[in-house]
Every structure is written in structure tokens, then in C-alpha cells.
N, CA, C and O atoms as a GROMACS GRO file, in nm:
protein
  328
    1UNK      N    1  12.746  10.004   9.594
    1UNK     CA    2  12.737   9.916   9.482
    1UNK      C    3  12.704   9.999   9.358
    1UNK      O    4  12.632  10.099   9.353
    2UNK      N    5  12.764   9.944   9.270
    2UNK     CA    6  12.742  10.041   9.121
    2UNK      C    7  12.605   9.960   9.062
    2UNK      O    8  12.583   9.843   9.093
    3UNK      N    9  12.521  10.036   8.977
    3UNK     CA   10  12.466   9.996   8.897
    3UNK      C   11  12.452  10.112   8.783
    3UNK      O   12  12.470  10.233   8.795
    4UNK      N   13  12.406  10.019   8.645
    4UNK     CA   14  12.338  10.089   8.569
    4UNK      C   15  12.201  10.134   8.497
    4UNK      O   16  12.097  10.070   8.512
    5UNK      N   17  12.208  10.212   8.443
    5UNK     CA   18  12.077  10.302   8.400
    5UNK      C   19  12.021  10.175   8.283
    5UNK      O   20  12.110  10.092   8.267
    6UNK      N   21  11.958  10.160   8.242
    6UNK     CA   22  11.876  10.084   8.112
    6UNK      C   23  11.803  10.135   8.053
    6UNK      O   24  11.723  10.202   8.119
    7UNK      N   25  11.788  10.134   7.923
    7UNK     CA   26  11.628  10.198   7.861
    7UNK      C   27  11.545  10.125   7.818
    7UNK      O   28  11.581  10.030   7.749
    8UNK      N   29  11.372  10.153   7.854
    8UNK     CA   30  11.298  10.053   7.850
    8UNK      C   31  11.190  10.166   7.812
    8UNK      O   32  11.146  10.262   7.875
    9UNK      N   33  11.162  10.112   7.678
    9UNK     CA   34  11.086  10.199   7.617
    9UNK      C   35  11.133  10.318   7.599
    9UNK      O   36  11.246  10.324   7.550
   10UNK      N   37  11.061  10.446   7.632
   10UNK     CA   38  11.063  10.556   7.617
   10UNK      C   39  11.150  10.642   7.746
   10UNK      O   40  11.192  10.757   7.751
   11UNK      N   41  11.153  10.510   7.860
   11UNK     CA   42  11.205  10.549   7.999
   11UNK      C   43  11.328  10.515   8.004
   11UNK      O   44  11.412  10.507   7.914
   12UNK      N   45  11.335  10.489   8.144
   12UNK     CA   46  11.493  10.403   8.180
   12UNK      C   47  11.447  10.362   8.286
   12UNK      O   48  11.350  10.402   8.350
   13UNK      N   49  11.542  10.253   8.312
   13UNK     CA   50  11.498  10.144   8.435
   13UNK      C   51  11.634  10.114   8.550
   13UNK      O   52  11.748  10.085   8.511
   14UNK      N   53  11.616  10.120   8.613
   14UNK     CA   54  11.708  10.057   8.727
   14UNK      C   55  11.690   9.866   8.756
   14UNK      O   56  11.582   9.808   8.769
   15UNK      N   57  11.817   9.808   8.759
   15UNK     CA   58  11.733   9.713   8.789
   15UNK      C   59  11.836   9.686   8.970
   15UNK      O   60  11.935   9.744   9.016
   16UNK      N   61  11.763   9.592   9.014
   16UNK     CA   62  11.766   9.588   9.174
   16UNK      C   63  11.838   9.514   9.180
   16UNK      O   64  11.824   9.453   9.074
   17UNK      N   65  11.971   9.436   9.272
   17UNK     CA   66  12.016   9.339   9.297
   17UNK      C   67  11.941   9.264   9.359
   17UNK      O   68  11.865   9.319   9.439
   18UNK      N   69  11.935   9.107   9.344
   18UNK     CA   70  11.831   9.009   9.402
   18UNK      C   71  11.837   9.017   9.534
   18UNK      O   72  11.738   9.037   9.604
   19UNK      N   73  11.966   8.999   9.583
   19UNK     CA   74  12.025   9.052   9.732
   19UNK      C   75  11.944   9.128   9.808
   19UNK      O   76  11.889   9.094   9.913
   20UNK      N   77  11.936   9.257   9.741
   20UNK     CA   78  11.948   9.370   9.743
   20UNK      C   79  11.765   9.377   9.782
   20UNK      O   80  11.718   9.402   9.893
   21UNK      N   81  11.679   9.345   9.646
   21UNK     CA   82  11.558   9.321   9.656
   21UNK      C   83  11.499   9.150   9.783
   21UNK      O   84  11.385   9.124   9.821
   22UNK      N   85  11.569   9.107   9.799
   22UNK     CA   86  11.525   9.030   9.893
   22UNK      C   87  11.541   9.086  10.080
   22UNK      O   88  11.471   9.065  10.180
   23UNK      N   89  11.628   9.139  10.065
   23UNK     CA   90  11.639   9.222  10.184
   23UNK      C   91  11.534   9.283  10.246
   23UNK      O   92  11.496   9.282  10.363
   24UNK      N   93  11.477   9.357  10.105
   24UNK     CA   94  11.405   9.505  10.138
   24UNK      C   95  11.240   9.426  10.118
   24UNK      O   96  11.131   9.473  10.154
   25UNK      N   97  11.253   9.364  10.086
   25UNK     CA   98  11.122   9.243  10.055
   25UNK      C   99  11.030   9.304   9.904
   25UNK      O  100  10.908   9.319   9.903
   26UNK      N  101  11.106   9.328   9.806
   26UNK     CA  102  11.053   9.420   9.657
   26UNK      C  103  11.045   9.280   9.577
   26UNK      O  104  11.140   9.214   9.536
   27UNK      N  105  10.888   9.247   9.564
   27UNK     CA  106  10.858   9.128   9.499
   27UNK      C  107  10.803   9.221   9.378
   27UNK      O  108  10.750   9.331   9.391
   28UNK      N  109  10.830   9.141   9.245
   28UNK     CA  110  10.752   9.171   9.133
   28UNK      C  111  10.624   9.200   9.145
   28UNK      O  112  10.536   9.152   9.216
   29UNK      N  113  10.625   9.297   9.056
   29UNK     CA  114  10.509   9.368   9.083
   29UNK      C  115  10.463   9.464   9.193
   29UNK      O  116  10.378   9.549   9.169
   30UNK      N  117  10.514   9.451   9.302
   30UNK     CA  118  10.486   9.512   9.443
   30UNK      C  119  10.477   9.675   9.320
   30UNK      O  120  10.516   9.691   9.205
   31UNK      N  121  10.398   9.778   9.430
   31UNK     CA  122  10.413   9.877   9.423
   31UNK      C  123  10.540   9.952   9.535
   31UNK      O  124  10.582   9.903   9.639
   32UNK      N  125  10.576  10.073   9.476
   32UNK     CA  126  10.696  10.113   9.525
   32UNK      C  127  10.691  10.250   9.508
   32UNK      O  128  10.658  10.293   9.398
   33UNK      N  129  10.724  10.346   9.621
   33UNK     CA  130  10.710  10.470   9.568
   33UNK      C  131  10.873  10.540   9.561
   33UNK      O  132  10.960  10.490   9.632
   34UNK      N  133  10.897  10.620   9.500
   34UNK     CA  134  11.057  10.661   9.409
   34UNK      C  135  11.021  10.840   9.466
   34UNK      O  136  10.923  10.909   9.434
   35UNK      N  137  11.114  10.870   9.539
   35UNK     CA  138  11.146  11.009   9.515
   35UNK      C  139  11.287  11.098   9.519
   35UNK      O  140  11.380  11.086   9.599
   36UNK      N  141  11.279  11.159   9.444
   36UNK     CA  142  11.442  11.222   9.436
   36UNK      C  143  11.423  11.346   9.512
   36UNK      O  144  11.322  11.415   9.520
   37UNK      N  145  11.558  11.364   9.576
   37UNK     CA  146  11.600  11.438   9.666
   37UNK      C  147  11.753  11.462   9.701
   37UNK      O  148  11.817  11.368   9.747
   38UNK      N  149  11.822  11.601   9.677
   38UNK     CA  150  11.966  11.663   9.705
   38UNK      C  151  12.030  11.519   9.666
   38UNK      O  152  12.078  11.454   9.758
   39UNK      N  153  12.036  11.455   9.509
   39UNK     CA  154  12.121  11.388   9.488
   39UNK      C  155  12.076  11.260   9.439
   39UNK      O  156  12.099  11.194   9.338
   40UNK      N  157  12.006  11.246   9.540
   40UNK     CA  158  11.931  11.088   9.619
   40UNK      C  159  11.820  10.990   9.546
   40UNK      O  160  11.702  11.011   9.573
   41UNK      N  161  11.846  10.908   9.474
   41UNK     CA  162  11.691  10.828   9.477
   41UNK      C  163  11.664  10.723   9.597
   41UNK      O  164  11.750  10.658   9.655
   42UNK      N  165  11.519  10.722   9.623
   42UNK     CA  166  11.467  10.732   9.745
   42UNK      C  167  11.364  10.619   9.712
   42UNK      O  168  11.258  10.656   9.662
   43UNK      N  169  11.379  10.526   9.726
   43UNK     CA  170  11.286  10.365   9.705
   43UNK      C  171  11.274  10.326   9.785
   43UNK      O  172  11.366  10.276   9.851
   44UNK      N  173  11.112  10.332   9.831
   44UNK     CA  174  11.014  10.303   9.994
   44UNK      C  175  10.930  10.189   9.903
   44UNK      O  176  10.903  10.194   9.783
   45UNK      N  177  10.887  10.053  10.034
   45UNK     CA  178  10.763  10.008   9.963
   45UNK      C  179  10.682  10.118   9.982
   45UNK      O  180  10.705  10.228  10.032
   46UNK      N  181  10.557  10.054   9.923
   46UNK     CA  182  10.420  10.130  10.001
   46UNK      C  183  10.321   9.995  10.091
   46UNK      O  184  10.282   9.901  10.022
   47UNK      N  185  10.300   9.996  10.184
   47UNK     CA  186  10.251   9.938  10.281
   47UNK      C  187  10.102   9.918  10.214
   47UNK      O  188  10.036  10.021  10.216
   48UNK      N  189  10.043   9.813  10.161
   48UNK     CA  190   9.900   9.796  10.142
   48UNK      C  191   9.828   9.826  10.267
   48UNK      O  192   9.825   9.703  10.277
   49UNK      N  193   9.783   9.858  10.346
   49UNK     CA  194   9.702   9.900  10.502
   49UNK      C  195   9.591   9.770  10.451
   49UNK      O  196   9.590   9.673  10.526
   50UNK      N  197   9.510   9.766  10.342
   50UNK     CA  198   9.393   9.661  10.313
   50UNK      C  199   9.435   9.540  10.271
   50UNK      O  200   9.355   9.447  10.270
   51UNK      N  201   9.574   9.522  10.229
   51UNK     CA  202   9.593   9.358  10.174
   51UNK      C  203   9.530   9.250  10.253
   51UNK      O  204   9.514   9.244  10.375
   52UNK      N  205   9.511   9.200  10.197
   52UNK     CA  206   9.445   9.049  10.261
   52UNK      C  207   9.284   9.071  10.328
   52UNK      O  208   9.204   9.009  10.396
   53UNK      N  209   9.292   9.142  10.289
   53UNK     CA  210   9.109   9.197  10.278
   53UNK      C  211   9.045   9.096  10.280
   53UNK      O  212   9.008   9.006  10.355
   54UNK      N  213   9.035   9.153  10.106
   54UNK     CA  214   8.911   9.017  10.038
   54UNK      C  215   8.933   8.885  10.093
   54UNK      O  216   8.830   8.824  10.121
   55UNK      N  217   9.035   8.831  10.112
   55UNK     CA  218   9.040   8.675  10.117
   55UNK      C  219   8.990   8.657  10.244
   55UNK      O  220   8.905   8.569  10.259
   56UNK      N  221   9.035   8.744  10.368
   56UNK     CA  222   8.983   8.706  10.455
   56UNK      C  223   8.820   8.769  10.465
   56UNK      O  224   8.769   8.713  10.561
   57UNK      N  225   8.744   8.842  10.418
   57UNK     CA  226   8.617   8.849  10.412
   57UNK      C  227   8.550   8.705  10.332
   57UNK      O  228   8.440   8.652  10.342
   58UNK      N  229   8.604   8.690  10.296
   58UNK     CA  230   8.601   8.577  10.179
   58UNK      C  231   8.586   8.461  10.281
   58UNK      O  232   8.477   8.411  10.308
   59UNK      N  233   8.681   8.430  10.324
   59UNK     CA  234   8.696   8.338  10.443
   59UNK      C  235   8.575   8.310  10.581
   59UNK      O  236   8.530   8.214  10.643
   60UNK      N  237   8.558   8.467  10.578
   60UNK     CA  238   8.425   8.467  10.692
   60UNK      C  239   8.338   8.406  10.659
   60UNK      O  240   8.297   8.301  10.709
   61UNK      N  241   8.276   8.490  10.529
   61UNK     CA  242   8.162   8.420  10.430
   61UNK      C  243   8.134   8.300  10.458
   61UNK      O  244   8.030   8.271  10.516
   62UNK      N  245   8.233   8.200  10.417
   62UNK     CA  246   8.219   8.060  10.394
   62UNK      C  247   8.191   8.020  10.529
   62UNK      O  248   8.078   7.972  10.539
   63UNK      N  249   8.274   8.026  10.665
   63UNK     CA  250   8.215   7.955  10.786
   63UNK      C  251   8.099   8.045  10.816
   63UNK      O  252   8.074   8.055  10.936
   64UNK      N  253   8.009   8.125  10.722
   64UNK     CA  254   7.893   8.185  10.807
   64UNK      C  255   7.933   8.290  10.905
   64UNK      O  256   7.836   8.305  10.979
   65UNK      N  257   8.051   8.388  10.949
   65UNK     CA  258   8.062   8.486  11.046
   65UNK      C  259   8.054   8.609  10.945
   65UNK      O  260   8.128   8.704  10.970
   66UNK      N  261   7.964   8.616  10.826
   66UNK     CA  262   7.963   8.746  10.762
   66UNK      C  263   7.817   8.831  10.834
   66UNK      O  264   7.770   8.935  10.789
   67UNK      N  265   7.771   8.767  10.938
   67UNK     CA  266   7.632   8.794  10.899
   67UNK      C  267   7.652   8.996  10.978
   67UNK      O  268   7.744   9.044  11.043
   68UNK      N  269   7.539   9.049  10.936
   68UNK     CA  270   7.509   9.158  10.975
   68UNK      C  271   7.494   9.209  11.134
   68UNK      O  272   7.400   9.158  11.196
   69UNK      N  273   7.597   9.328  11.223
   69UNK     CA  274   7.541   9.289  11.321
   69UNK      C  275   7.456   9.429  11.395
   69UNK      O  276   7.410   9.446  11.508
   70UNK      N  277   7.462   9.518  11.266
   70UNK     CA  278   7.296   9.598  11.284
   70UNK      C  279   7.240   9.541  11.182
   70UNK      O  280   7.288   9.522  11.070
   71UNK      N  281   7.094   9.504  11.242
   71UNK     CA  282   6.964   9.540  11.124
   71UNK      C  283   6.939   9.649  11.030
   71UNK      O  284   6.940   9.771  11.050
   72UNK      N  285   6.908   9.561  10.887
   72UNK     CA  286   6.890   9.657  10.809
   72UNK      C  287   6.753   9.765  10.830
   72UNK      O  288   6.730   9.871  10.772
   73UNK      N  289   6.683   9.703  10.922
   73UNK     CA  290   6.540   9.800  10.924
   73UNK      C  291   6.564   9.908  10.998
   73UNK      O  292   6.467   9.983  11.003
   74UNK      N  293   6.709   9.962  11.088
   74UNK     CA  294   6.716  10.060  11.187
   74UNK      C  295   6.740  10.200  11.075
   74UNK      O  296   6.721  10.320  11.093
   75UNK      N  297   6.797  10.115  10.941
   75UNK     CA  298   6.829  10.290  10.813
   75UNK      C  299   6.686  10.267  10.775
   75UNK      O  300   6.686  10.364  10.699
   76UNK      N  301   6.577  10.226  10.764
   76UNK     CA  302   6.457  10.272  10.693
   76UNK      C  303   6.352  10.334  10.804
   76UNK      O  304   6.259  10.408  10.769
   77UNK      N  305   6.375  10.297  10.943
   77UNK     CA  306   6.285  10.380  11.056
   77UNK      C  307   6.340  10.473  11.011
   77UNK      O  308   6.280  10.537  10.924
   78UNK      N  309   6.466  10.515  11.051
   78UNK     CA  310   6.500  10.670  11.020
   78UNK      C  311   6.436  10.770  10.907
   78UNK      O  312   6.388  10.881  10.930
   79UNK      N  313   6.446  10.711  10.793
   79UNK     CA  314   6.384  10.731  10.684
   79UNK      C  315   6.251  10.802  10.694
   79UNK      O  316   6.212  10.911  10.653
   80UNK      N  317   6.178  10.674  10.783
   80UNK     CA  318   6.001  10.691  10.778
   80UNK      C  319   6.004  10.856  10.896
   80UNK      O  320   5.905  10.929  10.889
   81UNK      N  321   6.112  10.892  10.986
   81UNK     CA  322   6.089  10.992  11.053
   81UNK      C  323   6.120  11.104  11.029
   81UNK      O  324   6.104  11.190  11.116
   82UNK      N  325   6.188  11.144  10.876
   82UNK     CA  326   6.220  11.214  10.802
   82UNK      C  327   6.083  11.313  10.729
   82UNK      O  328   6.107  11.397  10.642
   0.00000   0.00000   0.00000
């Protein structure tokens, strides 16, 4: 598929076919990492490893499963044997 170059700002931009970006799952905004190589541009997502973190800590919180399951007094013995 052909596309073209654009300038946006000071840069240039590619833009994605919707197709193209629905396939590969490239939602606005997503981060994306770009590398060139013998020719090639090279457009990977990047995998968040932490997404959905917060909400689900968030989530614990509220039914009460945040609680602690060492005591905080086992880092201040240590302390006192220092």
C-alpha cells in the first residue's frame, strides 16, 4: 500500500490506514516504538507490562483486600537491632 509523508510542524508524519491501525490494535495516543533499519520502518506497540494497575489497586481498596500482609513493626525491630 502506498502512502504519504506529511509535515507537521517541524517533523513529518505518517498517517496509518484505519484498516491498517485496527488490525495492529494502534489506538490514539497508544505509545509506539519506530525503528529504521536496511530500508525499513519498523512500528511495534509497546506492551504497558503495568496497565490496569491503578484501577485495579483501586478496586481492592474499596472491597477492603488492600490490607497489609506483613506488619509494619517487623522494619522497626530490625532497626532497634541495628
Amino acid at each position: 500500500m502506498e502512502a504519504k509523508i506529511v509535515k507537521v510542524g517541524t517533523s513529518v508524519g505518517l498517517i496509518i490506514p484505519r484498516f491498517i491501525a485496527i488490525e495492529g490494535g494502534f489506538n490514539t495516543g497508544a505509545s509506539i516504538n519506530i525503528e529504521y533499519s536496511q530500508e525499513k520502518i519498523i512500528i511495534t506497540k509497546i506492551n504497558d507490562v503495568r496497565k490496569g494497575w491503578a484501577e485495579a489497586f483501586a478496586k481492592y481498596a474499596l472491597e477492603g483486600e488492600d490490607e497489609m500482609l506483613i506488619p509494619d513493626y517487623i522494619d522497626s525491630e530490625a532497626e532497634e537491632l541495628i
